[in-house]
C-alpha positions in Angstrom: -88.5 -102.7 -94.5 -91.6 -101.1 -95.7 -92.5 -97.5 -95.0 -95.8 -97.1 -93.1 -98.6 -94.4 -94.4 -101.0 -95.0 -91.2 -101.6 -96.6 -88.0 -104.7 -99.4 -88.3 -108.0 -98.2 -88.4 -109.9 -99.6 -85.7 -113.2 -98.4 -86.5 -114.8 -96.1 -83.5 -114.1 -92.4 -84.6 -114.4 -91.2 -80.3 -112.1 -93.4 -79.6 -109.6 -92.7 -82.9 -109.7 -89.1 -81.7 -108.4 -90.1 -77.9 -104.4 -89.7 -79.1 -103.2 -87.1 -76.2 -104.0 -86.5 -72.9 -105.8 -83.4 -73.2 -108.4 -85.6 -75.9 -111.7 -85.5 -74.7 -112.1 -88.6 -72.1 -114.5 -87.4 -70.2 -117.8 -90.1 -70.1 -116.4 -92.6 -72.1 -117.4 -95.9 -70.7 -114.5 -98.6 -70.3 -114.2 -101.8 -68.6 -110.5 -102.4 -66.9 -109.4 -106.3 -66.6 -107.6 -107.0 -63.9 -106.3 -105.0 -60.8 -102.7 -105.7 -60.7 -100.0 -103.2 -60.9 -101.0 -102.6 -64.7 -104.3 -102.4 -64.3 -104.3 -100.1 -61.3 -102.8 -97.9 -62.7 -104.8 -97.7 -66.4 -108.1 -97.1 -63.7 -106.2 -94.8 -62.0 -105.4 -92.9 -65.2 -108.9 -93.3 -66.8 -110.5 -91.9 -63.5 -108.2 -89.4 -63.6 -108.9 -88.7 -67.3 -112.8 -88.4 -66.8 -113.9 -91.6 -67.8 -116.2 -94.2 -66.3 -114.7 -97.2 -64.8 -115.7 -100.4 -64.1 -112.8 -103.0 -62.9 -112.8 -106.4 -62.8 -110.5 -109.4 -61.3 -110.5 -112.9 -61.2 -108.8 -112.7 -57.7 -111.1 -112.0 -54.5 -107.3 -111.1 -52.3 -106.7 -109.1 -49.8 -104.8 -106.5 -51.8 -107.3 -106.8 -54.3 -110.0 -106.2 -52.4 -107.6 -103.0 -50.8 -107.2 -102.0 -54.6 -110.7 -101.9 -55.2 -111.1 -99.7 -52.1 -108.7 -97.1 -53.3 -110.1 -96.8 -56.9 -113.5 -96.6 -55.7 -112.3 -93.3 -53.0 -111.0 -91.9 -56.1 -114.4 -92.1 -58.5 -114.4 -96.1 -60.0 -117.6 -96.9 -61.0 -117.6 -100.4 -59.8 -114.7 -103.0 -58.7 -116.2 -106.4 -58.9 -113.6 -109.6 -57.8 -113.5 -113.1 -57.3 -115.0 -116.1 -58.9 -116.7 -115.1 -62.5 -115.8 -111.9 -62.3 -114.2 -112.2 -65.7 -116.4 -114.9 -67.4 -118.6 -111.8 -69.8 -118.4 -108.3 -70.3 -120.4 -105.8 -67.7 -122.4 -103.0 -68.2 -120.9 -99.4 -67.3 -123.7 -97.6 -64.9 -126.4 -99.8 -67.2 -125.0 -99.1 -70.7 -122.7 -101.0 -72.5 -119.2 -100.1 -72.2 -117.1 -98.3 -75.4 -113.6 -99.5 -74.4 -111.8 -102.6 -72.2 -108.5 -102.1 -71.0 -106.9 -105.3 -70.4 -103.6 -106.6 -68.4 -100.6 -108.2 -69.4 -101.3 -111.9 -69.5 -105.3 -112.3 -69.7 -105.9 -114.8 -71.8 -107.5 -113.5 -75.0 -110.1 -116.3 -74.7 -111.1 -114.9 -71.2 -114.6 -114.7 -71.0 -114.6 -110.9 -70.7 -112.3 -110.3 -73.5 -114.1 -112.9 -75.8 -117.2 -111.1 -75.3 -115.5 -107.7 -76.1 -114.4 -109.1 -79.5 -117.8 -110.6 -80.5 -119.6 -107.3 -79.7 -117.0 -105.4 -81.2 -115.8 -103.9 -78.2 -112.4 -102.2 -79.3 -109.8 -104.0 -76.6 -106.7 -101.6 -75.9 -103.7 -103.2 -74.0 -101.8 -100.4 -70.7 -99.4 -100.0 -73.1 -101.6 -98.6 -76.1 -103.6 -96.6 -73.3 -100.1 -94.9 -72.3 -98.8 -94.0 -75.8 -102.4 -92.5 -76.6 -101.6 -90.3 -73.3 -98.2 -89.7 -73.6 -98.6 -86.2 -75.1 -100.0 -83.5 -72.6 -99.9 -80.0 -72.4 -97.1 -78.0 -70.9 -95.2 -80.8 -70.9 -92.4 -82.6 -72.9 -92.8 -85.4 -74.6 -90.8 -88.6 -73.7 -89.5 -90.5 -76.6 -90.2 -94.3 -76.4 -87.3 -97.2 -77.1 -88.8 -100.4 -76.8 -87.4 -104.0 -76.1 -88.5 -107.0 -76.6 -87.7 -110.6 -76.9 -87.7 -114.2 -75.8 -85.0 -113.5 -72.9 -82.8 -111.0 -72.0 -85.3 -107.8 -72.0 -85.3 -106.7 -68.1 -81.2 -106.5 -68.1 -81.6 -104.9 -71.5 -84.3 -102.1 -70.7 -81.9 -101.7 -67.1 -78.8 -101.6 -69.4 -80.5 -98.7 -72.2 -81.8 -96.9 -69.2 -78.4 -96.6 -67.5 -76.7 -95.6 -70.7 -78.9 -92.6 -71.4 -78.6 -91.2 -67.8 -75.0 -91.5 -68.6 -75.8 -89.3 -71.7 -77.1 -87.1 -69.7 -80.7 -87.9 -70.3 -83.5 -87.7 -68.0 -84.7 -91.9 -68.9 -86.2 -94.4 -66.6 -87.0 -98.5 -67.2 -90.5 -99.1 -67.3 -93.3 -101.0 -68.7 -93.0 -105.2 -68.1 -89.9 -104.6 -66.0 -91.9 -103.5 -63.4 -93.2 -99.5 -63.4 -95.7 -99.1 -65.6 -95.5 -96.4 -68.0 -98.9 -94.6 -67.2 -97.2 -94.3 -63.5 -94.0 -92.6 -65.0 -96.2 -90.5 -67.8 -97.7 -89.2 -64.6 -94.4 -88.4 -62.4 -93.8 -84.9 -61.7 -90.2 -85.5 -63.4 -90.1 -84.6 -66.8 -88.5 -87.4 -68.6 -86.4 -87.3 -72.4 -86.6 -91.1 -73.1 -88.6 -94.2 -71.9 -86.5 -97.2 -72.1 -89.7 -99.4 -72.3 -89.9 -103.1 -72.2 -92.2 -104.7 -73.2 -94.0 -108.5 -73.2 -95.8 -110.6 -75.8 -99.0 -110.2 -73.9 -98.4 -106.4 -73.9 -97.8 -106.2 -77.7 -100.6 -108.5 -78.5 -103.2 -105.4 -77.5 -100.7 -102.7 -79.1 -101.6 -100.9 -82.4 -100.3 -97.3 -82.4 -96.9 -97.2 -81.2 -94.3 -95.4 -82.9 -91.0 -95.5 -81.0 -88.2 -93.7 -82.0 -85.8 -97.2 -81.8 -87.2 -100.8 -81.1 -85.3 -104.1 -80.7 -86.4 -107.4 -80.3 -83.2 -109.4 -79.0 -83.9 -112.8 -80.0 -87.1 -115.4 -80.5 -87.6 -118.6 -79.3 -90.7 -120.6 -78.0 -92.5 -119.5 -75.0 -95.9 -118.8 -73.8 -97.1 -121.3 -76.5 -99.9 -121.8 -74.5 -101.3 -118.3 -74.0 -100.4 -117.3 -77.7 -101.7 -120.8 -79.1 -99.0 -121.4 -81.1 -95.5 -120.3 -82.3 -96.4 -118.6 -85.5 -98.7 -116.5 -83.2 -96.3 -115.3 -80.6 -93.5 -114.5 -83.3 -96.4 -112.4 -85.3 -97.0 -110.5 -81.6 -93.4 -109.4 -80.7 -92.8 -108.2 -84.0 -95.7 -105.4 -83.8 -92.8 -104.0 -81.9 -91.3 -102.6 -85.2 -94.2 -101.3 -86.6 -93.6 -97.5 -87.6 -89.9 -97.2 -85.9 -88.9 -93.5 -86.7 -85.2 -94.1 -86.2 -83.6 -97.7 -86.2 -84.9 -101.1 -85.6 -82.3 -103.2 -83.9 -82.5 -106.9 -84.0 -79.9 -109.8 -83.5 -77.7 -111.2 -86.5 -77.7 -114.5 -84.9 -81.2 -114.9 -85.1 -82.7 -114.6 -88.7 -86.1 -114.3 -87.2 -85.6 -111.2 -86.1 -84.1 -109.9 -89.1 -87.0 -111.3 -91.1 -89.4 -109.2 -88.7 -87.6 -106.1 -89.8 -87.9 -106.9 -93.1 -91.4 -107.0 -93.4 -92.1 -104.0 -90.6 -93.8 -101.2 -91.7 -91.7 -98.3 -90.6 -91.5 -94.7 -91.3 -89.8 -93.5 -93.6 -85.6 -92.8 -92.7 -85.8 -95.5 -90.5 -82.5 -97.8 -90.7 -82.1 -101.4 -90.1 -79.4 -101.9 -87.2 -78.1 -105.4 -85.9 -75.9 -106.2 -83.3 -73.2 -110.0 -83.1 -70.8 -111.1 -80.9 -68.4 -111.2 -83.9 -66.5 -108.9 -85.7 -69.3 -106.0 -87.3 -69.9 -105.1 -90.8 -71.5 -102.2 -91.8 -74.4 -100.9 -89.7 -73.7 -103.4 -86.9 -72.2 -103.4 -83.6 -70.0 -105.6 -82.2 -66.9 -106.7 -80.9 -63.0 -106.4 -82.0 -60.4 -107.6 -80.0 -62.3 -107.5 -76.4 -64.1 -104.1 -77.2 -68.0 -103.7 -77.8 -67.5 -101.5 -81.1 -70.4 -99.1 -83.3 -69.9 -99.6 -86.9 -73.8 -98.2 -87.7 -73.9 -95.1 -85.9 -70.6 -93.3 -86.7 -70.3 -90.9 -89.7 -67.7 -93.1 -91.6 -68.7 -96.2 -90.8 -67.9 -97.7 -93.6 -64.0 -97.3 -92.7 -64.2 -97.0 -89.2 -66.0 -97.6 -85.9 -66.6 -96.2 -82.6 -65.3 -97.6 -79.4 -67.8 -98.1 -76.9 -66.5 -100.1 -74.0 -64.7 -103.6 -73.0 -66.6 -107.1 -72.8 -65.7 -106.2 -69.1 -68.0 -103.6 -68.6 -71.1 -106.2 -69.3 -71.0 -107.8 -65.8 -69.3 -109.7 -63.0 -69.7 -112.7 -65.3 -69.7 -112.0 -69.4 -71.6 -114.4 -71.2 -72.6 -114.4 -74.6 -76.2 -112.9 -73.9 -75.1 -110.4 -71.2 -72.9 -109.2 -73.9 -76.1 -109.3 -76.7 -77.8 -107.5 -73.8 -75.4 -104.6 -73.9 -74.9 -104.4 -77.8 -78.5 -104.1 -77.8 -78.9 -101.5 -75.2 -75.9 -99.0 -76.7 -77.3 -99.7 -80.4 -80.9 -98.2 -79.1 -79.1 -95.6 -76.8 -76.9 -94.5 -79.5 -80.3 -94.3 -81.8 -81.3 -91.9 -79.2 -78.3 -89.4 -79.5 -75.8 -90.8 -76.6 -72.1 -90.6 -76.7 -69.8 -93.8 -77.5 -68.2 -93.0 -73.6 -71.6 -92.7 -72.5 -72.4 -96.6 -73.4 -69.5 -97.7 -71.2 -70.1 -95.9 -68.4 -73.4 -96.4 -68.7 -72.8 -100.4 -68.5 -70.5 -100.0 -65.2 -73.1 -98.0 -63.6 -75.7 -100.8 -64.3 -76.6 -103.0 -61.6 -78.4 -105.9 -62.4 -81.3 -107.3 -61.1 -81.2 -110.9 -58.6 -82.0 -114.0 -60.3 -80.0 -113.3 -63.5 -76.9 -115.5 -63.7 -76.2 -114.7 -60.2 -73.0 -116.1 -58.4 -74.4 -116.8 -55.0 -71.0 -118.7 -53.5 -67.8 -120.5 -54.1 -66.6 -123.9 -52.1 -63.7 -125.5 -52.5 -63.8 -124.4 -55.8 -67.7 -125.4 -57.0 -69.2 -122.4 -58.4 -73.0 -122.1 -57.4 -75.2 -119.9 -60.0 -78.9 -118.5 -59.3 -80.5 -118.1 -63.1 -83.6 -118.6 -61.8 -84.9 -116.1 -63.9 -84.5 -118.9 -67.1 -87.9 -119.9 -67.0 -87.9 -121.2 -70.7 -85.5 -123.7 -73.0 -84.3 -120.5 -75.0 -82.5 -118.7 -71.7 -81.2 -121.7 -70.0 -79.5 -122.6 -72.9 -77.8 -118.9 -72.8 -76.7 -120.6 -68.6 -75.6 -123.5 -69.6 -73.5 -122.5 -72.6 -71.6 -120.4 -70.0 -69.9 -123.0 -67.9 -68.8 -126.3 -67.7 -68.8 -129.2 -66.2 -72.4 -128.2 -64.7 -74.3 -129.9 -62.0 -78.1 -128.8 -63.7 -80.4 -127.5 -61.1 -83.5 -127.7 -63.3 -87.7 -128.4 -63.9 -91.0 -126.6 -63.1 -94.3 -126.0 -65.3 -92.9 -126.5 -68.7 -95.9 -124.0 -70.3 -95.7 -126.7 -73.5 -92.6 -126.1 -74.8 -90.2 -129.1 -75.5 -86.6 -129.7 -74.6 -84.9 -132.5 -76.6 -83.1 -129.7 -78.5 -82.1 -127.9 -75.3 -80.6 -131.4 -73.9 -79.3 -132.3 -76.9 -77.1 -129.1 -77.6 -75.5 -129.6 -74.3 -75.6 -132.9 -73.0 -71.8 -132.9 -73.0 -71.3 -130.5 -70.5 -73.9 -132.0 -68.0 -72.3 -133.5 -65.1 -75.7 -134.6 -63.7 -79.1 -133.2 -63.4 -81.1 -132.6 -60.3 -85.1 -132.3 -61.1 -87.6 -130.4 -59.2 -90.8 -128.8 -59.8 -94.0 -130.9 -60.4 -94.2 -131.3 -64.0 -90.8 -132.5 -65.4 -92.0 -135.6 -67.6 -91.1 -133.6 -70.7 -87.9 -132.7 -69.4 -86.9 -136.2 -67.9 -88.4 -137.8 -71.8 -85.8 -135.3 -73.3 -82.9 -136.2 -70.9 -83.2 -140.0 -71.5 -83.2 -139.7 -75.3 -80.8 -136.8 -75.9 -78.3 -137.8 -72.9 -79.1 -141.3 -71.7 -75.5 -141.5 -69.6 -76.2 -138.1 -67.7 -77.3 -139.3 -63.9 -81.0 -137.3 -63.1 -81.9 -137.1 -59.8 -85.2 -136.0 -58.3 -84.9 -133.9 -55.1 -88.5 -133.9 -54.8 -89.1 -138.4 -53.9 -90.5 -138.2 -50.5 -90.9 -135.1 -50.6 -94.5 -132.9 -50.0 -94.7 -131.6 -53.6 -96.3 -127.7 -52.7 -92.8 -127.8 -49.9 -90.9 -125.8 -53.0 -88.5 -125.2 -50.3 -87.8 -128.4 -48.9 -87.0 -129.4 -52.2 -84.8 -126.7 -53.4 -83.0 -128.0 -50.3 -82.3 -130.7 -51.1 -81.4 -130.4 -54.8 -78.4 -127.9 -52.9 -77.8 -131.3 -50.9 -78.0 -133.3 -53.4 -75.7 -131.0 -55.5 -73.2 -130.4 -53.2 -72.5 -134.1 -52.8 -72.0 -134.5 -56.4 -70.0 -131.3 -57.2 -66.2 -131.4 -57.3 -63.6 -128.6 -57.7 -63.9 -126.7 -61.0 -67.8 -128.0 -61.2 -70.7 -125.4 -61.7 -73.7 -125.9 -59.7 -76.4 -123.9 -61.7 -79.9 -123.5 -61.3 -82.0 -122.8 -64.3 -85.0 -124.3 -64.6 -85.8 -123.7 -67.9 -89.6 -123.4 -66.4 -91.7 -121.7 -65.0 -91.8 -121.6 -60.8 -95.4 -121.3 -59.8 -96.3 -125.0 -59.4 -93.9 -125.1 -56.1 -93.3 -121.0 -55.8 -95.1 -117.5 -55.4 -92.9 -116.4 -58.5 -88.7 -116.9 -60.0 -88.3 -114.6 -57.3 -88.8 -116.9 -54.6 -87.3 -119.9 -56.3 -84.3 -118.1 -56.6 -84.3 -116.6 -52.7 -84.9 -120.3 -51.5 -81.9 -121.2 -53.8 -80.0 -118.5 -52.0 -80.6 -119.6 -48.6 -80.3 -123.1 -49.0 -76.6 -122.9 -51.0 -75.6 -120.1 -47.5 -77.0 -122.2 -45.2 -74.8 -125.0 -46.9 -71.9 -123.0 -47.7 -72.0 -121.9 -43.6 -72.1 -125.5 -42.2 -69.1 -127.0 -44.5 -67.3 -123.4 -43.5 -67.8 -125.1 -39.7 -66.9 -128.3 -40.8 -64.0 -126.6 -41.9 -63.2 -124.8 -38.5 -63.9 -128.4 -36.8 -61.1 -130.0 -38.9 -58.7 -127.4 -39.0 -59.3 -128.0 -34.9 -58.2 -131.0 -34.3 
């Protein structure tokens, strides 16, 4: 790791100044992209702040369009949705505006955006907005861990959060997990720590952060796509190490991240921390004999470590990443001062979210699993590795990444496969060259491909016929879910109902028998 001197100079001395929330906002011109609960919430703040805001959104919806009412009560400039709204850069009250704030996942080539760059419009992600506000007068200042990675980062910024309450901090789980930092930098509460996760998109438009830990849990592809290219998504998740104060954390398994430490610029005193599954060496955590283990954040850790709690404590189903997950989350909470108790009971007080390896039922002896949530190759392989035989539940927009490698690694625990989703030629091309013997079934012949549901029922159906005891019925698509669903979210509930709505007739069928 090298040691950082400065943050990157980006040119507009005004806007190099605005680094608290007490900096002199008032005036300054700035364009917000997109309305959504990140974007909201950066115009609220900005309004708030004094500046001049203009808002603008692709999406002419009826929330939207209540959004735009609500910033415009409260002193927007302009809200202006629908079709174009984003193709090129407005004015701000007929001047040219001197910032755009843009949301998570906006394309960088997005009209609005592109235009910002070729005037040299400085472009500031709701992340870098909320660091540059996070200091304010008669107030303490939070202290910022930060999570990233391919997979794995909502349990792990749920996990970190739930350890440092157990510490006895005042912390909360914000940024891509779903409360975005500005809204907890404004709560009346005065929080210690921000257990912050955060997204490729949101790091791409991040430049000043200095967290007091970081971790990025593992890297694989994803969002090809959006980032145009692997090379260019690895270079944006590991901004998240740039000027760590205390420890970056990062997973031994997975050299890329160690790689990313090693050429971070990081302040000074900062320690390199990794986390395994296997027994730890010095400055790691890990496990001994069933026991999640600190060998990096004890005073003689080079003969001993501290216990921090059982494999047990991970979940109602350990698997190798849930485990990760919580080495992760205790190496950044321990970074932040906590307790070796505090980590396990931290991790029993967690309660994970739906969708994430989820047991949903058990018939006569089939286990049926909701990982909806495994949207890409890298985190259904984490499902899959966990069980076996499996009944593979999988298929959706494939956002250009490949699976022969996926297939391939475990093509001899696949029972069979049942497709969905709309765009599974990639997935199918992969199944017939890596595991030719494995039957693949399509749920969706016949079917009317936008009717997610309908199919999701029958893949159960189809499932459930096939399953025998001991079997794993497990749905991770290893896409994403919005060519037949609103989100994972619904995926997975559809999943849900159709496996209790199954489970609830054989229970009668059951009864019946048993009647006779």
């Amino acid at each position: 790791m090298r040691a950082s001197n400065a943050n990157p100079v980006l040119g507009d001395e005004r806007l190099e100044a605005l680094t608290t929330w007490d900096s002199d906002w008032a005036g300054l011109r700035v364009v917000v992209v997109g309305v959504g609960v990140s974007g909201f919430a950066a115009a609220d703040t900005l309004i708030e702040l004094g500046a001049r805001v203009v808002v603008v959104d692709g999406k002419d919806t009826e929330e939207n369009r209540y959004k735009a009412q609500t910033l415009g009560i409260v002193g927007a400039v302009d809200t202006v949705l629908g079709t174009g709204a984003t193709d090129s850069l407005p004015d701000v009250e007929g001047e040219r505006p001197e910032l755009v704030v843009t949301s998570p996942g906006v394309r960088p080539t997005t009209g609005v955006l592109a235009q910002a760059v070729e005037e040299r419009v400085q472009i500031w992600g709701d992340v870098e907005l909320a660091w540059r506000v996070r200091r304010r007068a008669g107030r303490p200042t939070a202290e910022w861990v930060c999570i990233t990675g391919t997979n794995g980062k909502t349990t792990t910024v749920g996990m970190t959060a739930s350890i440092l309450q157990a510490g006895g901090l005042e912390a909360i789980a914000v940024g891509n997990v779903g409360t975005p930092i500005l809204d907890a930098l404004r709560d009346p509460v005065d929080y210690e720590v921000l257990a912050v996760e955060l997204s490729s998109y949101q790091l791409h438009w991040s430049y000043s952060l200095a967290p007091l830990a970081s971790a990025v849990l593992n890297i694989a592809e994803d969002h090809l796509d959006w980032h145009e290219g692997y090379a260019n998504y690895m270079a944006d998740k590991s901004r998240i190490y740039e000027s760590t104060r205390v420890a970056c954390v990062y997973n031994a398994a997975v050299p890329d991240t160690e790689r990313m430490v090693e050429e971070a610029d990081v302040q000074e005193g900062c320690r390199a921390v990794s986390f395994t599954t296997d027994t730890p060496y010095l400055s790691q955590l890990g496990i001994v004999d069933g026991l999640l283990v600190d060998r990096a954040f004890v005073a003689e850790r080079k003969t001993s470590a501290a216990e921090l709690g059982a494999v047990e404590d991970t979940g109602e189903l350990p698997t190798r990443h849930t485990v990760e997950n919580a080495l992760a989350s205790a190496a950044l909470a321990r970074a932040a001062g906590v307790e070796p108790a505090a980590v396990r009971d931290g991790l029993r007080a967690y309660e994970p979210g739906a969708h994430r390896i989820q047991p949903v039922a058990t018939t006569h002896g089939v286990l049926w699993v909701n990982d909806t949530k495994a949207t890409n190759p890298h985190a259904t392989a984490a499902s899959l590795g966990s069980f076996d035989p499996v009944i593979w539940i999988a298929g959706g927009l494939s956002k250009g990444v490949r699976y022969e490698e996926l297939v391939a690694a475990h093509a001899g625990r696949l029972k069979a496969v049942v497709l969905i989703g709309t765009d599974t030629a990639g997935l199918l091309d992969a199944l017939r060259s890596q595991a030719p013997d494995v039957p693949v079934h399509r749920a969706g012949e016949g079917l009317p491909e936008a009717d997610g549901d309908a199919v999701i029922r029958r893949a159960v159906e189809i499932s459930h016929g096939l399953a025998e005891q001991g079997d794993t019925v497990l749905l991770a698509p290893a896409a994403a879910s919005f060519d037949q669903f609103a989100s994972y979210g619904a995926r997975g509930d559809a999943f849900i109902r159709a496996v209790t709505e199954l489970v609830e007739r054989v229970s009668g069928e059951d009864e019946g028998e048993r009647g006779r």
